[in-house]
mmCIF entry with sequence, helices, sheets and N, C-alpha, C, O atoms, coordinates in Angstrom:
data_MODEL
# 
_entry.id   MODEL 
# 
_entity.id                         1 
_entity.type                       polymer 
_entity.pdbx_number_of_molecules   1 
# 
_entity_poly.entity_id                      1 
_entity_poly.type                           'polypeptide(L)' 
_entity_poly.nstd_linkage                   no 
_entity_poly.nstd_monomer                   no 
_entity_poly.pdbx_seq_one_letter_code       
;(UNK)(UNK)(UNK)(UNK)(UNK)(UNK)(UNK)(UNK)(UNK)(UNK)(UNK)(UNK)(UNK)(UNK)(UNK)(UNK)
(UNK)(UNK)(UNK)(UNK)(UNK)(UNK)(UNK)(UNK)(UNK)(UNK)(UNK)(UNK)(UNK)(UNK)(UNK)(UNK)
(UNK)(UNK)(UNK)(UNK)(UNK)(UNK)(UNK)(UNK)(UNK)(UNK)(UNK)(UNK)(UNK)(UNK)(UNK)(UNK)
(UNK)(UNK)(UNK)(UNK)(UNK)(UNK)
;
_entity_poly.pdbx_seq_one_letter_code_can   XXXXXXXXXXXXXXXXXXXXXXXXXXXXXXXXXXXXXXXXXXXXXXXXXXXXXX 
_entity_poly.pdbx_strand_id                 A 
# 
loop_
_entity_poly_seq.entity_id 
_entity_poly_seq.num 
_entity_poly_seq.mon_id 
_entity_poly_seq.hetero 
1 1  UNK n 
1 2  UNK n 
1 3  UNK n 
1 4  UNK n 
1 5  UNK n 
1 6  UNK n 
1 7  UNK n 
1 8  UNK n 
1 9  UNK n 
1 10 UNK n 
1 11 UNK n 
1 12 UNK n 
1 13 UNK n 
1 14 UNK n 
1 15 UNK n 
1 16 UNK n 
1 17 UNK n 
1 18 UNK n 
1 19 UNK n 
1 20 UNK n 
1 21 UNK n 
1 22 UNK n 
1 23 UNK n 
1 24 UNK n 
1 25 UNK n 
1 26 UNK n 
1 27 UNK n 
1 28 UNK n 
1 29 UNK n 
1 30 UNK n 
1 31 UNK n 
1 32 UNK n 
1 33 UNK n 
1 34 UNK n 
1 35 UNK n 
1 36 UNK n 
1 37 UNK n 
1 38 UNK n 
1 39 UNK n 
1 40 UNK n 
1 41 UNK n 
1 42 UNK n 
1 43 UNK n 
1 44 UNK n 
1 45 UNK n 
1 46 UNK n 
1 47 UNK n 
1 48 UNK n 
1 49 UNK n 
1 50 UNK n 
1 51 UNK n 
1 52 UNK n 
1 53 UNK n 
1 54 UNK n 
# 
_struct_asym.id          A 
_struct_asym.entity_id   1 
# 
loop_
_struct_conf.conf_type_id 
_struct_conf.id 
_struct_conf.pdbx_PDB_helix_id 
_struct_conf.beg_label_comp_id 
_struct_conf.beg_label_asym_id 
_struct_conf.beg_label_seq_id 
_struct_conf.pdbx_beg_PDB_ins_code 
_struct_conf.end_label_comp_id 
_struct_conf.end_label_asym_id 
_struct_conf.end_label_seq_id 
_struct_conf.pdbx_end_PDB_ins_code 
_struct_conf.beg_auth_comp_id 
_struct_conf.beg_auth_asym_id 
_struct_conf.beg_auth_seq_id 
_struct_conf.end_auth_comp_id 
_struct_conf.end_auth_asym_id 
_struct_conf.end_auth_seq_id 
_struct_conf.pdbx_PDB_helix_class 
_struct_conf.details 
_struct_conf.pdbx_PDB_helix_length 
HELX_P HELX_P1 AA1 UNK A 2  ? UNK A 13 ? UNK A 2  UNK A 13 1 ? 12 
HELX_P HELX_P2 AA2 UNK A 23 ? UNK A 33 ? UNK A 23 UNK A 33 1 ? 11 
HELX_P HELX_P3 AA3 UNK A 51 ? UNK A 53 ? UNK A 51 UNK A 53 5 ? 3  
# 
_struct_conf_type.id          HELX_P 
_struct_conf_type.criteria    ? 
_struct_conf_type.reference   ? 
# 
loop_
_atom_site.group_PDB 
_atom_site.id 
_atom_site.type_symbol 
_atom_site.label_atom_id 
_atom_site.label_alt_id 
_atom_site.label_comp_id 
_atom_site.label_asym_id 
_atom_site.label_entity_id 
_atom_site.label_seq_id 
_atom_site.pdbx_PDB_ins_code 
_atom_site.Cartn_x 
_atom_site.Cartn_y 
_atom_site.Cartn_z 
_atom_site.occupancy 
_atom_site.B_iso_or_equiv 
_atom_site.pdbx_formal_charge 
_atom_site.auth_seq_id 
_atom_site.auth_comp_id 
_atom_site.auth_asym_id 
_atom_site.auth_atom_id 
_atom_site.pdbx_PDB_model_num 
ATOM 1   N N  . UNK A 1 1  ? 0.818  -1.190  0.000  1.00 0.00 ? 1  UNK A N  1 
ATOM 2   C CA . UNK A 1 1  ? 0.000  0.000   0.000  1.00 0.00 ? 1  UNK A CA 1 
ATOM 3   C C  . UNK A 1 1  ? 0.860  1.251   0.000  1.00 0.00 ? 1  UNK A C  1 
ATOM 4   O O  . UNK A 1 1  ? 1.970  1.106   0.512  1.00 0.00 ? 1  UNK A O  1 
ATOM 5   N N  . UNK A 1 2  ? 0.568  2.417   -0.462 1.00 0.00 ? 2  UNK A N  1 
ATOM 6   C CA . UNK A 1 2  ? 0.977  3.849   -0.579 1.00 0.00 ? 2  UNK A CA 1 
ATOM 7   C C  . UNK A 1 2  ? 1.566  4.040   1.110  1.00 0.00 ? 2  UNK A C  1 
ATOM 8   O O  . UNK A 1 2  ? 2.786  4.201   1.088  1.00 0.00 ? 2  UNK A O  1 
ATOM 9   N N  . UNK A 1 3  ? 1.044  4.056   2.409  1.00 0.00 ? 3  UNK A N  1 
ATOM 10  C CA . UNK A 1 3  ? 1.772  4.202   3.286  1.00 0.00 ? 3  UNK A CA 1 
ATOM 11  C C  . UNK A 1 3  ? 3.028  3.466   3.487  1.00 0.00 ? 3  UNK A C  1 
ATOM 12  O O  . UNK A 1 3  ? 4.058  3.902   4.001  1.00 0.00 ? 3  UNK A O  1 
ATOM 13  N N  . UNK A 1 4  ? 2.837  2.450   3.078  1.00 0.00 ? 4  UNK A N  1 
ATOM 14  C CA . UNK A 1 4  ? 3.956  1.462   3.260  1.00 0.00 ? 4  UNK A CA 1 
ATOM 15  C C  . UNK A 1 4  ? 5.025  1.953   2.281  1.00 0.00 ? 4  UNK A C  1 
ATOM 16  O O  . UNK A 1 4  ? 5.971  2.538   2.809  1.00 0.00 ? 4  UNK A O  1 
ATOM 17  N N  . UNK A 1 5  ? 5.044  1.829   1.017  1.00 0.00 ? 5  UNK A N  1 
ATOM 18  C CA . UNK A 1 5  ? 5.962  2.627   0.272  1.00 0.00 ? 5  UNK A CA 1 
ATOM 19  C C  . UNK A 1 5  ? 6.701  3.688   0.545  1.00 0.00 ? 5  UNK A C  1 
ATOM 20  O O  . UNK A 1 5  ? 7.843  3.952   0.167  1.00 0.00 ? 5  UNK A O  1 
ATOM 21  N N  . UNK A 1 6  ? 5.680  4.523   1.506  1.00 0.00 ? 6  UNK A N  1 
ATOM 22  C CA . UNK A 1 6  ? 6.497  5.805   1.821  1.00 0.00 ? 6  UNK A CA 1 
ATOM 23  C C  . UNK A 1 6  ? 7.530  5.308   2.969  1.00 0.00 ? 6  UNK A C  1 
ATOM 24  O O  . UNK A 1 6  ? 8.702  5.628   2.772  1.00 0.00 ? 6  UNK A O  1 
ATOM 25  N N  . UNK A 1 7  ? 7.270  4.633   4.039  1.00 0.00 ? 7  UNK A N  1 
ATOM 26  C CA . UNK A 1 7  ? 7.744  4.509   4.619  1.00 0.00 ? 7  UNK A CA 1 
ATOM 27  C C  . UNK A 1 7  ? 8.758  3.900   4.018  1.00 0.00 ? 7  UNK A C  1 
ATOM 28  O O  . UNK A 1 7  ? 9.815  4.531   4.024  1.00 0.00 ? 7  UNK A O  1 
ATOM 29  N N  . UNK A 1 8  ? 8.755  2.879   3.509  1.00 0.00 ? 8  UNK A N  1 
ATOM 30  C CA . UNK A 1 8  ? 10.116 2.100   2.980  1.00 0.00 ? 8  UNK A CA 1 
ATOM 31  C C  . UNK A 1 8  ? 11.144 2.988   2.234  1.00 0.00 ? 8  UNK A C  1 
ATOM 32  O O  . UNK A 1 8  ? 12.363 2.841   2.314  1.00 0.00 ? 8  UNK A O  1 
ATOM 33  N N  . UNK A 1 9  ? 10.413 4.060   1.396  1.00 0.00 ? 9  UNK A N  1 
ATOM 34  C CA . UNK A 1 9  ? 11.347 5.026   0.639  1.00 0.00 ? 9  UNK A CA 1 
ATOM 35  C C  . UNK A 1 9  ? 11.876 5.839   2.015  1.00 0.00 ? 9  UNK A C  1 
ATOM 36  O O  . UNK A 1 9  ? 13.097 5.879   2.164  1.00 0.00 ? 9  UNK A O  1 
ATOM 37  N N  . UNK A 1 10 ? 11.258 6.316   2.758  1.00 0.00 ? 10 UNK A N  1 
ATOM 38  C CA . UNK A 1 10 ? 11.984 7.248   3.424  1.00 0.00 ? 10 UNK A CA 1 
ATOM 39  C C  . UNK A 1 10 ? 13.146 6.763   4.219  1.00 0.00 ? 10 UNK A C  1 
ATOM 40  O O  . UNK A 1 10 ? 14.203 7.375   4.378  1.00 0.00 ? 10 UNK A O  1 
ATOM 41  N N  . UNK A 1 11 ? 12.731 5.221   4.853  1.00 0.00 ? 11 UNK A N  1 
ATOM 42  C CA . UNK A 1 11 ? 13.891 4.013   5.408  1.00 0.00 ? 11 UNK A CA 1 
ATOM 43  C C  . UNK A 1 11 ? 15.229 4.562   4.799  1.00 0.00 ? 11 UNK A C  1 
ATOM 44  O O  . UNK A 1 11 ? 16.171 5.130   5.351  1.00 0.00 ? 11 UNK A O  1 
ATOM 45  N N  . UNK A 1 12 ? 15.019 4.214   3.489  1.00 0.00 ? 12 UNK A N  1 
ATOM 46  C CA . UNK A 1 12 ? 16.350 3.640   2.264  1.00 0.00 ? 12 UNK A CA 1 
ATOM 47  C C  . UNK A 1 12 ? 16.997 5.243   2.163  1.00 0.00 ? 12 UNK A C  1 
ATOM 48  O O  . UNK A 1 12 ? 18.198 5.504   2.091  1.00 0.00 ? 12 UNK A O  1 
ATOM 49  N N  . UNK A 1 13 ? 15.873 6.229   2.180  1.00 0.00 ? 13 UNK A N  1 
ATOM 50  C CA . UNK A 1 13 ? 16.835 7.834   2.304  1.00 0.00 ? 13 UNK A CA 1 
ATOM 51  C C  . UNK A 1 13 ? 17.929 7.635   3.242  1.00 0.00 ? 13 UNK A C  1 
ATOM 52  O O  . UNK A 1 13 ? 19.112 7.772   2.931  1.00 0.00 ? 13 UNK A O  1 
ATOM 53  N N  . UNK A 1 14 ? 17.541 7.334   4.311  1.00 0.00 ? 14 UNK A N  1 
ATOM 54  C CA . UNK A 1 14 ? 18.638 7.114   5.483  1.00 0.00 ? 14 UNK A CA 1 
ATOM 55  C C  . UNK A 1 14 ? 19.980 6.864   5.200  1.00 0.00 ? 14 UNK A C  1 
ATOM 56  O O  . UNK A 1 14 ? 20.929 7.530   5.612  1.00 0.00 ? 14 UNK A O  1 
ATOM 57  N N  . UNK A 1 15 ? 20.043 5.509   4.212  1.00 0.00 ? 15 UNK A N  1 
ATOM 58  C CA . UNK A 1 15 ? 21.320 4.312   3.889  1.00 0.00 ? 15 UNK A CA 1 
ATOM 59  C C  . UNK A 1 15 ? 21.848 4.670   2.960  1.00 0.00 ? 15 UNK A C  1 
ATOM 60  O O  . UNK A 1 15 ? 21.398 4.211   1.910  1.00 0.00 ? 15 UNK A O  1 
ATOM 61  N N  . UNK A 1 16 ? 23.179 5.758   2.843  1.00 0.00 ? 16 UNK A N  1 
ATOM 62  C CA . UNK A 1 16 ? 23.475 6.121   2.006  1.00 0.00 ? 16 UNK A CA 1 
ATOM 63  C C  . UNK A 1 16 ? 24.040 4.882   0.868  1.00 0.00 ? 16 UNK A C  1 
ATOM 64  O O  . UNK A 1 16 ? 24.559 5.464   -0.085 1.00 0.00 ? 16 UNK A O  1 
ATOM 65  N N  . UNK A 1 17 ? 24.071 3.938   0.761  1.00 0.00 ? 17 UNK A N  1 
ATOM 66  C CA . UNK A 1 17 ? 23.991 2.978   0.073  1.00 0.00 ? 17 UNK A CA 1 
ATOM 67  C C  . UNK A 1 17 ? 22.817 2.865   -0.719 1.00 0.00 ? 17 UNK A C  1 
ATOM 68  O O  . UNK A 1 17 ? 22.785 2.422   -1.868 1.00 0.00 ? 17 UNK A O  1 
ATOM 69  N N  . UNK A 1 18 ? 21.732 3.336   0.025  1.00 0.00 ? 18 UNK A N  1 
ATOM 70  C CA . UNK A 1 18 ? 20.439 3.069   -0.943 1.00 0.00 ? 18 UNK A CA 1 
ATOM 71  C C  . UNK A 1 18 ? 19.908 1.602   -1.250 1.00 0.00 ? 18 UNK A C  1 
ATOM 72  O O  . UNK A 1 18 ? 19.301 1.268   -2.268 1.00 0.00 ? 18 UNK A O  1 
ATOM 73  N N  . UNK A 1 19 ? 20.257 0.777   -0.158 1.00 0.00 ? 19 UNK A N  1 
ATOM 74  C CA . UNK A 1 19 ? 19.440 -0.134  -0.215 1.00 0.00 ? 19 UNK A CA 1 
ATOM 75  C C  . UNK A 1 19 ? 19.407 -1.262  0.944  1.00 0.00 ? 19 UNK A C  1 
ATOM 76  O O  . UNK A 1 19 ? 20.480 -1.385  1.535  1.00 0.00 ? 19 UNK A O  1 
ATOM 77  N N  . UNK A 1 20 ? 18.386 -2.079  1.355  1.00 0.00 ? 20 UNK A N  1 
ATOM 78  C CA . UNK A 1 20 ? 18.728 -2.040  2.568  1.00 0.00 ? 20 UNK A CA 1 
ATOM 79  C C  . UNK A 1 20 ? 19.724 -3.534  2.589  1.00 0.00 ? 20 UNK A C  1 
ATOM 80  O O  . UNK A 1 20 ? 19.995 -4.104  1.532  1.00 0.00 ? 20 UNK A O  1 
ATOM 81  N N  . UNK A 1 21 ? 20.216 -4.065  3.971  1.00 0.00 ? 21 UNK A N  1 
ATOM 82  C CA . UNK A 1 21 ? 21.224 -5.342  4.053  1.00 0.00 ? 21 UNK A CA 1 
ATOM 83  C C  . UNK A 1 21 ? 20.469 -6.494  3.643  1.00 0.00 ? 21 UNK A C  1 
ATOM 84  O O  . UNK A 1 21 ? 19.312 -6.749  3.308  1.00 0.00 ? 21 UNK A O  1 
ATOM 85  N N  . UNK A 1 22 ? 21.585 -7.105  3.799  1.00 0.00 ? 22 UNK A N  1 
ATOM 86  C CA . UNK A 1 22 ? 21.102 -8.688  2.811  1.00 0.00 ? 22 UNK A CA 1 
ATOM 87  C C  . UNK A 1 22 ? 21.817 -9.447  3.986  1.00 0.00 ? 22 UNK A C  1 
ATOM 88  O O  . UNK A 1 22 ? 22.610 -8.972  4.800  1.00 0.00 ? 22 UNK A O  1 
ATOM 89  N N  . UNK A 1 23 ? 21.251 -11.020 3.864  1.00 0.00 ? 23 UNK A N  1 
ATOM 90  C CA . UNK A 1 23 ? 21.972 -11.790 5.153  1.00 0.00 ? 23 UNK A CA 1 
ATOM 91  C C  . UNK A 1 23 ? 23.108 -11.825 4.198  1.00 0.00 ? 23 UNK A C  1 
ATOM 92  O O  . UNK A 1 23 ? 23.998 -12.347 4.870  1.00 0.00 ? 23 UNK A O  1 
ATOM 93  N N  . UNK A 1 24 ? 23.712 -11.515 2.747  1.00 0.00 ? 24 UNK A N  1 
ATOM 94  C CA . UNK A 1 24 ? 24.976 -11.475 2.375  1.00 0.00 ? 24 UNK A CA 1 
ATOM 95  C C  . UNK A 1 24 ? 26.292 -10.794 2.756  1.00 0.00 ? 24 UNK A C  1 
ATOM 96  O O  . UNK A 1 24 ? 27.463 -11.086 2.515  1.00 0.00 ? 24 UNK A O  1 
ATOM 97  N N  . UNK A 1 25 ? 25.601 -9.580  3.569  1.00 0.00 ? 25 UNK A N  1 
ATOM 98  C CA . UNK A 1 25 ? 26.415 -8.433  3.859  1.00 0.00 ? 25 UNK A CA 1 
ATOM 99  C C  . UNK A 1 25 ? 27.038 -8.998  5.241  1.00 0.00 ? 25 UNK A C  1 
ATOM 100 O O  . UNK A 1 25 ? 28.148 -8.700  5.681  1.00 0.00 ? 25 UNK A O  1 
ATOM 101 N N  . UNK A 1 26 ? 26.133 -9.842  5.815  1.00 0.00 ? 26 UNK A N  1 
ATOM 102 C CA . UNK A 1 26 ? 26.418 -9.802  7.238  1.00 0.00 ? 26 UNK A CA 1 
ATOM 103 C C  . UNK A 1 26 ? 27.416 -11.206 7.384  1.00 0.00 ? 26 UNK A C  1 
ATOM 104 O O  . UNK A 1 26 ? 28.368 -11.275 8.162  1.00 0.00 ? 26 UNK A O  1 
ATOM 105 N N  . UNK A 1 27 ? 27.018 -12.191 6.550  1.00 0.00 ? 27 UNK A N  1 
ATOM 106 C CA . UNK A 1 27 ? 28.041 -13.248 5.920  1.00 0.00 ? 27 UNK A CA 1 
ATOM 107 C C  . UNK A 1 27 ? 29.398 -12.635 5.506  1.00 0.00 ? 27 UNK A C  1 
ATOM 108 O O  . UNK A 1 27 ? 30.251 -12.667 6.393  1.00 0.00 ? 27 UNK A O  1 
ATOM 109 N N  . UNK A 1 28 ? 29.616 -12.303 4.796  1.00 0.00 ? 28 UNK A N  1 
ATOM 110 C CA . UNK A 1 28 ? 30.967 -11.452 4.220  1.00 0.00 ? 28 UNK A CA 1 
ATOM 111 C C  . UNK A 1 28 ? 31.788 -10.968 5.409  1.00 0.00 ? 28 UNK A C  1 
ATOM 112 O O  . UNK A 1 28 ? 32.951 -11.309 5.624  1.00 0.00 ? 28 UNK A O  1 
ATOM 113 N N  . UNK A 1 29 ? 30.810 -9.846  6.422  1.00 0.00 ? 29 UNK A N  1 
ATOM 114 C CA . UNK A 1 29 ? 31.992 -9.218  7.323  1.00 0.00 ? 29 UNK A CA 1 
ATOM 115 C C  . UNK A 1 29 ? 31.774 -10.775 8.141  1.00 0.00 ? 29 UNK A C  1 
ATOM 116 O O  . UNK A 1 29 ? 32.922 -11.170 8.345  1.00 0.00 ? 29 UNK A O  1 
ATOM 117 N N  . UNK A 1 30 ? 30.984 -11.606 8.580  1.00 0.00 ? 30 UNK A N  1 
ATOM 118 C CA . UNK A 1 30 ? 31.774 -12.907 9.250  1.00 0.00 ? 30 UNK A CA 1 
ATOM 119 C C  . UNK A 1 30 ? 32.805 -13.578 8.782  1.00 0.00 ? 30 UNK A C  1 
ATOM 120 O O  . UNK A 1 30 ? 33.683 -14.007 9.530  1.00 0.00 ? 30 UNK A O  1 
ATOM 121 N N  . UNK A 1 31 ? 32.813 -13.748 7.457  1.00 0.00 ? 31 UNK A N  1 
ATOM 122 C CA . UNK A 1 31 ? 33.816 -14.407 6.926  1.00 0.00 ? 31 UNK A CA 1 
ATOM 123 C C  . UNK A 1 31 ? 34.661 -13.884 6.817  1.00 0.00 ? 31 UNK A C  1 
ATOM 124 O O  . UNK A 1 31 ? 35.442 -14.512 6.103  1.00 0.00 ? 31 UNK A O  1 
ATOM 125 N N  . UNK A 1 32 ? 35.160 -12.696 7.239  1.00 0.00 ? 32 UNK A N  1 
ATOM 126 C CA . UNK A 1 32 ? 36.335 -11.527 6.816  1.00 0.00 ? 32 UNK A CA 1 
ATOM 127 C C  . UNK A 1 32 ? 37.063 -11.926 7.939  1.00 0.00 ? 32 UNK A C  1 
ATOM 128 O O  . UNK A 1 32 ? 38.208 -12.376 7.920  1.00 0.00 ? 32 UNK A O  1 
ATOM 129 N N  . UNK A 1 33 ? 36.259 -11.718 9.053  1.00 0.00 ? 33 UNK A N  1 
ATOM 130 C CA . UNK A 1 33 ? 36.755 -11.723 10.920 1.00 0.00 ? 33 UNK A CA 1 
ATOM 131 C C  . UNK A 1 33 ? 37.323 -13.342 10.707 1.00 0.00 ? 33 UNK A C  1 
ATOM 132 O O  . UNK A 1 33 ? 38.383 -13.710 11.215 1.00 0.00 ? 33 UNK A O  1 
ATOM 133 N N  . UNK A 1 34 ? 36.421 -14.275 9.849  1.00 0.00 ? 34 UNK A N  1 
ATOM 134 C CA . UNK A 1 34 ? 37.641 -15.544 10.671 1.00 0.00 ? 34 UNK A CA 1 
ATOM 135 C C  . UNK A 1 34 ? 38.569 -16.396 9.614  1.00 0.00 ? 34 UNK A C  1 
ATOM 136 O O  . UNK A 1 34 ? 39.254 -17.412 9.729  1.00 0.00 ? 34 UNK A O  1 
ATOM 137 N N  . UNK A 1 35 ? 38.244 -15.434 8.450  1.00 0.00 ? 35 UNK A N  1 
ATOM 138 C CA . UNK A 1 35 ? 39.496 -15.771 7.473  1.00 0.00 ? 35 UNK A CA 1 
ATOM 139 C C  . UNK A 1 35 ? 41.024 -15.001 7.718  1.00 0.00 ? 35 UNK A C  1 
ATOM 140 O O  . UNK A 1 35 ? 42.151 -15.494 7.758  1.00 0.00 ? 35 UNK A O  1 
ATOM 141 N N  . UNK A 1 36 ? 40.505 -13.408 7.881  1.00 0.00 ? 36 UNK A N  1 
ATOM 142 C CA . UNK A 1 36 ? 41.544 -12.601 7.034  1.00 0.00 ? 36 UNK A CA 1 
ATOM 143 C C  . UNK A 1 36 ? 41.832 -11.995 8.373  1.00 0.00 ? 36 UNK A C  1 
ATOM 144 O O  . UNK A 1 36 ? 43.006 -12.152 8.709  1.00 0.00 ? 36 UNK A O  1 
ATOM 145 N N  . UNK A 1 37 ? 41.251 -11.489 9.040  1.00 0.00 ? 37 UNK A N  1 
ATOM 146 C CA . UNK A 1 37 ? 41.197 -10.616 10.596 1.00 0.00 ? 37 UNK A CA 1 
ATOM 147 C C  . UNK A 1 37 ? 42.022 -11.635 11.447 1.00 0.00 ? 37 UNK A C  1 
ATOM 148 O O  . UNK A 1 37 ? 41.481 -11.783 12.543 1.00 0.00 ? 37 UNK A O  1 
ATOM 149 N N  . UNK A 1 38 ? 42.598 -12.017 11.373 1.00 0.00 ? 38 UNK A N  1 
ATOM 150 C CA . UNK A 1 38 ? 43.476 -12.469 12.249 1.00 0.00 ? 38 UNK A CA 1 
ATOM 151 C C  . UNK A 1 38 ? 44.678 -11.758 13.455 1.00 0.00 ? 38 UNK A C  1 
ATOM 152 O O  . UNK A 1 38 ? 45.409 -12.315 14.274 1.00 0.00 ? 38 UNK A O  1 
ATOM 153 N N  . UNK A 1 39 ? 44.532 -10.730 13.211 1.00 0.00 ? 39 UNK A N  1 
ATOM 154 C CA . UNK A 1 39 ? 44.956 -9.720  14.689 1.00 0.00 ? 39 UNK A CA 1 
ATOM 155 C C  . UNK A 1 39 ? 44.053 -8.583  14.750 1.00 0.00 ? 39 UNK A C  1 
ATOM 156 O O  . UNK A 1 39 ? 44.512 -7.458  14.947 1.00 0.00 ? 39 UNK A O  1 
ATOM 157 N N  . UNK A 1 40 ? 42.686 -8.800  14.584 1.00 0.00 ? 40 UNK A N  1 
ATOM 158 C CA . UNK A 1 40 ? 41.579 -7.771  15.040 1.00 0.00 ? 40 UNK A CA 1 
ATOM 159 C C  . UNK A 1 40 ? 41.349 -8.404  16.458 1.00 0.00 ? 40 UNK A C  1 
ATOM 160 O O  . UNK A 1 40 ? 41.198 -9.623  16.537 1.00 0.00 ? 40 UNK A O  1 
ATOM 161 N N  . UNK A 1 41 ? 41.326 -7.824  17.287 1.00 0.00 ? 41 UNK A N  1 
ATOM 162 C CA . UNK A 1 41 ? 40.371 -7.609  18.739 1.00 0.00 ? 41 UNK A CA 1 
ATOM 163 C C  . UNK A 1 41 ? 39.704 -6.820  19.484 1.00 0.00 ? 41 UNK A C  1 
ATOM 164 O O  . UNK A 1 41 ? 40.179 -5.715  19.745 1.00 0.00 ? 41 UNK A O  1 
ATOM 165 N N  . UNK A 1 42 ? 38.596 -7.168  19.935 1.00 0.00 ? 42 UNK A N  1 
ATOM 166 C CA . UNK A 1 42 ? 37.910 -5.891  20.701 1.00 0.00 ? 42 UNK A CA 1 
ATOM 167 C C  . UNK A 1 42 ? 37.317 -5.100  19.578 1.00 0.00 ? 42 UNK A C  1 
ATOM 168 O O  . UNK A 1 42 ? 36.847 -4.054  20.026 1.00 0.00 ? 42 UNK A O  1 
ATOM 169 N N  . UNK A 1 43 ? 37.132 -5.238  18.003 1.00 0.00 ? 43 UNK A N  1 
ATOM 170 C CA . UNK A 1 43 ? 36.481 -4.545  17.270 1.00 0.00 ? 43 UNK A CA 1 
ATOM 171 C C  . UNK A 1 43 ? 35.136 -4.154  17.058 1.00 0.00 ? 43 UNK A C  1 
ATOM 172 O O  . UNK A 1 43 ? 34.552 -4.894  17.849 1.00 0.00 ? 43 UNK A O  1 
ATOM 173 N N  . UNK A 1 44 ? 34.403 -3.577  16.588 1.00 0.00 ? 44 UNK A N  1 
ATOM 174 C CA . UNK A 1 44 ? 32.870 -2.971  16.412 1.00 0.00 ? 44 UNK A CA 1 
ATOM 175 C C  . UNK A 1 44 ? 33.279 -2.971  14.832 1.00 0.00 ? 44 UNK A C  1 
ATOM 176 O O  . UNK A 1 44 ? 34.033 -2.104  14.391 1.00 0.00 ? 44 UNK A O  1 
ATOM 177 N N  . UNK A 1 45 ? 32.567 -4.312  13.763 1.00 0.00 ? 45 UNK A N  1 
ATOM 178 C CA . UNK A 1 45 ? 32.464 -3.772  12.770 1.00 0.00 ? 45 UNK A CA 1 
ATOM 179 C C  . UNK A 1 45 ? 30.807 -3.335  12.499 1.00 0.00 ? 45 UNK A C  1 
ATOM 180 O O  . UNK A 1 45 ? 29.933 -4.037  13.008 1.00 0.00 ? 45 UNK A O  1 
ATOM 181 N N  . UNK A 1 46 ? 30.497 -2.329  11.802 1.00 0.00 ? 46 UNK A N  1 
ATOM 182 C CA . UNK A 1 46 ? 28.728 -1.592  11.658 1.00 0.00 ? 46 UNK A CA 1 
ATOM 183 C C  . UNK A 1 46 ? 28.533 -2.146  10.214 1.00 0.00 ? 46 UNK A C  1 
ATOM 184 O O  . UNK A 1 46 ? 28.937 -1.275  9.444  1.00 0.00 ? 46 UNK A O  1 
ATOM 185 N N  . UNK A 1 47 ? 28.128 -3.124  9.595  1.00 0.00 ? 47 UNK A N  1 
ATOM 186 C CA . UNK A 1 47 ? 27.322 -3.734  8.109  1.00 0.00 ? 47 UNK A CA 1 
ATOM 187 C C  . UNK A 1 47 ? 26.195 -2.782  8.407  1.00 0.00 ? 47 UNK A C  1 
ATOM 188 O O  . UNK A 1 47 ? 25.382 -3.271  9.192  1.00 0.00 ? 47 UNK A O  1 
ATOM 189 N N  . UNK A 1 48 ? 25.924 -1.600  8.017  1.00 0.00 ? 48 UNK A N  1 
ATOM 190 C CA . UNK A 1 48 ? 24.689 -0.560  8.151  1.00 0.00 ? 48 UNK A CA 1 
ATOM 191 C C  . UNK A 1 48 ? 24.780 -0.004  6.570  1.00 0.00 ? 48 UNK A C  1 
ATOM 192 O O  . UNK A 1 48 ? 24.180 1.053   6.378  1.00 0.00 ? 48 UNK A O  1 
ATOM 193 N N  . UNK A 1 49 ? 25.308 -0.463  5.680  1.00 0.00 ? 49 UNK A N  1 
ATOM 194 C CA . UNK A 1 49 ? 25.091 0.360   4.561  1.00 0.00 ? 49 UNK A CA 1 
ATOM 195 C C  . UNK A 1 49 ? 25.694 2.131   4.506  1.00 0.00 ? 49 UNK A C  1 
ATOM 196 O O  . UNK A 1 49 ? 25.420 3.026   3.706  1.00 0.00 ? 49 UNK A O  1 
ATOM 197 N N  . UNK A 1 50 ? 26.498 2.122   5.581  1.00 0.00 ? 50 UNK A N  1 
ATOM 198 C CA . UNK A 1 50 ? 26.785 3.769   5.674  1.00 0.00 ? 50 UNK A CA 1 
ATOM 199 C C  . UNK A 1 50 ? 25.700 4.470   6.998  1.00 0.00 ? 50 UNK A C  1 
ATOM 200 O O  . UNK A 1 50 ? 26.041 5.361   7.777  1.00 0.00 ? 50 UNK A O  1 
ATOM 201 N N  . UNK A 1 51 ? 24.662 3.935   6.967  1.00 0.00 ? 51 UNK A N  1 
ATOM 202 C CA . UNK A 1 51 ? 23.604 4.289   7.966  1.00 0.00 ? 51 UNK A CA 1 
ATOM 203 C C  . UNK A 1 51 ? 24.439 5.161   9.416  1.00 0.00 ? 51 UNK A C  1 
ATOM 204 O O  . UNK A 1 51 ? 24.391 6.388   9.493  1.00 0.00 ? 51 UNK A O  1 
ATOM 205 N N  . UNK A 1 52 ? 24.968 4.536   10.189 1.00 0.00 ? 52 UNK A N  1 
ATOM 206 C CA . UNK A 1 52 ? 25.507 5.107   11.339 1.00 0.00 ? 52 UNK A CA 1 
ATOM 207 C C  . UNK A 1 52 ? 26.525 6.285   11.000 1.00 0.00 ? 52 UNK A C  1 
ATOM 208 O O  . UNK A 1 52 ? 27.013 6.915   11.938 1.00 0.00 ? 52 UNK A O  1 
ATOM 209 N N  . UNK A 1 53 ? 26.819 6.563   9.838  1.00 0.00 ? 53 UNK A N  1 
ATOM 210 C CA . UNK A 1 53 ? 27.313 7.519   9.476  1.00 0.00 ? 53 UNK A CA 1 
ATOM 211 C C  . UNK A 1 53 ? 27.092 8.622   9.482  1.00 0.00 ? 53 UNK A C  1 
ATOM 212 O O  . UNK A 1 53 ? 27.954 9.497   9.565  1.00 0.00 ? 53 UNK A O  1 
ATOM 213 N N  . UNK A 1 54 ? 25.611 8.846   9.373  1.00 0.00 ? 54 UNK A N  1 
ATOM 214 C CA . UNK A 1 54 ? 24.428 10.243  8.790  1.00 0.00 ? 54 UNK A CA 1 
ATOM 215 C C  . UNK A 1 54 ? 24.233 10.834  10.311 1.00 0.00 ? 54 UNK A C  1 
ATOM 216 O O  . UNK A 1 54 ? 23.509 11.810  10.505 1.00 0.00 ? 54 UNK A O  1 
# 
């Protein structure tokens, strides 16, 4: 419905990415941390699309 749309458009304004996460995004930074991250600790990574940025 028309409310719903708006709302979803105004969501995605937020994410300067412009679109919202995928369980792909959130896969990737896991697989980053226990492939490649091998002297990260104590980190905060944010998969927000840019979001916490704005």
């Amino acid at each position: 419905d028309e409310a719903a749309e708006a709302a979803r458009a105004k969501a995605l304004a937020g994410i300067p990415l412009g679109r919202t996460g995928a369980t792909e995004d959130i896969a990737n930074a896991a697989y980053f941390l226990v492939t490649q991250a091998t002297y990260v600790t104590g980190a905060e990574i944010k998969v927000d699309g840019g979001r916490s940025l704005r």
